[in-house]
N, C-alpha and C positions, 0 to 999 in steps of 0.2 A: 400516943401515936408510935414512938420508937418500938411500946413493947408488943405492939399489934405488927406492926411492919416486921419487928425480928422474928416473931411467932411465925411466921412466914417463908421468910427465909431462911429459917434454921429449917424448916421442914424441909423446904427443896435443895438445904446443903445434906440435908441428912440421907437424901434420896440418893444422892448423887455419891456421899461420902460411901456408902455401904451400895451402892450398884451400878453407879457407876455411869457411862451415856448407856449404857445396858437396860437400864431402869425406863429409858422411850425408847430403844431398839428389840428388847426382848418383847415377850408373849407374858409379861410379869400384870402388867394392868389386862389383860384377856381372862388370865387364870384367876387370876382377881375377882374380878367381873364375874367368871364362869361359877366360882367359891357362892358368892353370894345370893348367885340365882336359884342355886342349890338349895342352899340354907333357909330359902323363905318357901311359904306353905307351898305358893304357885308358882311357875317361872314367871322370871322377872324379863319381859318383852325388851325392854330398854336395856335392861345390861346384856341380852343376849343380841339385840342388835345388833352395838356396838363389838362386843367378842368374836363375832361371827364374822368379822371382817379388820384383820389384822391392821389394816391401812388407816382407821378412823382410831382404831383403840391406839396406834401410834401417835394422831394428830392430836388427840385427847390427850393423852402421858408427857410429850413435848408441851402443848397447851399450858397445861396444869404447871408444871416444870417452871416455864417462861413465867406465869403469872406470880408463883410461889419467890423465886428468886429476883424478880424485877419490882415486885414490890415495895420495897425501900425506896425506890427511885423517887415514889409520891412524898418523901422527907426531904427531898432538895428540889424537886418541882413539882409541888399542890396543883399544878394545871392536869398534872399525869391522872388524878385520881378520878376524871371525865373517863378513863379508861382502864385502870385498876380495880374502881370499887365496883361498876359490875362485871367485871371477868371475876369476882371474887363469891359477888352472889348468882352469877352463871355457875361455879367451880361447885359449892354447896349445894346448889339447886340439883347439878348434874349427880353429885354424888349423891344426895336424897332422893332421886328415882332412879339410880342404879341399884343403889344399896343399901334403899331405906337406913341410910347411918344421917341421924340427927344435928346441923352443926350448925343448922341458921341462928343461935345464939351469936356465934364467931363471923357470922354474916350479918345480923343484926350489930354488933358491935363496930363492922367497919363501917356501916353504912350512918350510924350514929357520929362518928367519931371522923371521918374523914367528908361528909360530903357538907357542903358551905351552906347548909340550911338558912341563915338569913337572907342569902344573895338569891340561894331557890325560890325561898318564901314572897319575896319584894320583888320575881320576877328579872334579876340585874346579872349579871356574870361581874365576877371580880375583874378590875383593869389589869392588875398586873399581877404576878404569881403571890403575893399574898393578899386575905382576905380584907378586905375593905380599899385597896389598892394595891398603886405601885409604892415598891420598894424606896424610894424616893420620897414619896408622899406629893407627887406631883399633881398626880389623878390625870394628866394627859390634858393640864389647863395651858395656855400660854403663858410663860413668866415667873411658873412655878407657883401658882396659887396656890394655899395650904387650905381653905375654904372647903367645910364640914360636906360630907356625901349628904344626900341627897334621904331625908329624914332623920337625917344625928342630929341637925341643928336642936329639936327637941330635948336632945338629952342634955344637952351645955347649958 
């Protein structure tokens, strides 16, 4: 998890290190944008939609930024990841029909690794910011019951 969430945020410190707020104020993601519409057989409708209108390819480069760098946050609260892990395969998705560049591996990997698949599976949302409960091990019972969730009894 640490080295998927730093993968991340090294990217939008790197952004940042080398251009600065420049990096979502300039025309840097447009020309971007415009490079690779070039480069493939046909124009690419989606990256020139967005290039073609400096104000979204702005929202988009802040977006990106925000989700690259806030990333880590899903390390100290796992609830975040309800809203990390798809801005992350929105972030991929976007770039794979802008720029036909391949990354859903690195989208498939967070979506493996970060999202609660038993608590998906069984239908339940986690009680409290870690999975299978609260931090306490209370489970939100009166008196503090320690009394197994609801299909672990099985496993004991």
């Amino acid at each position: 998890m640490v080295v998927i969430a730093g993968a991340y945020s090294f990217t939008g410190y790197a952004k940042l290190l080398h251009a600065g707020p420049a990096w979502v104020t300039s025309g840097n993601l447009r020309w971007v944008l415009y490079a690779s519409s070039d480069a493939q057989a046909h124009p690419n409708v989606a990256a020139l939609f967005v290039a073609d209108r400096p104000w979204l390819a702005h929202l988009f480069a802040a977006g990106t930024l925000a989700v690259e760098l806030g990333f880590p946050l899903v390390l100290w609260r796992p609830r975040l990841a309800w809203l990390f892990v798809p801005a992350v395969v929105a972030l991929h998705t976007g770039i794979w029909v802008a720029m036909r560049l391949d990354y859903y591996p690195m989208a498939a990997t967070v979506l493996i690794v970060f999202v609660d698949w038993p608590a998906l599976v069984s239908g339940r949302l986690p009680s409290g910011p870690f999975p299978g409960g609260s931090r306490s091990g209370r489970r939100g019972r009166p008196g503090g019951s320690r009394s197994p969730a609801p299909g672990r009894a099985a496993l004991r």
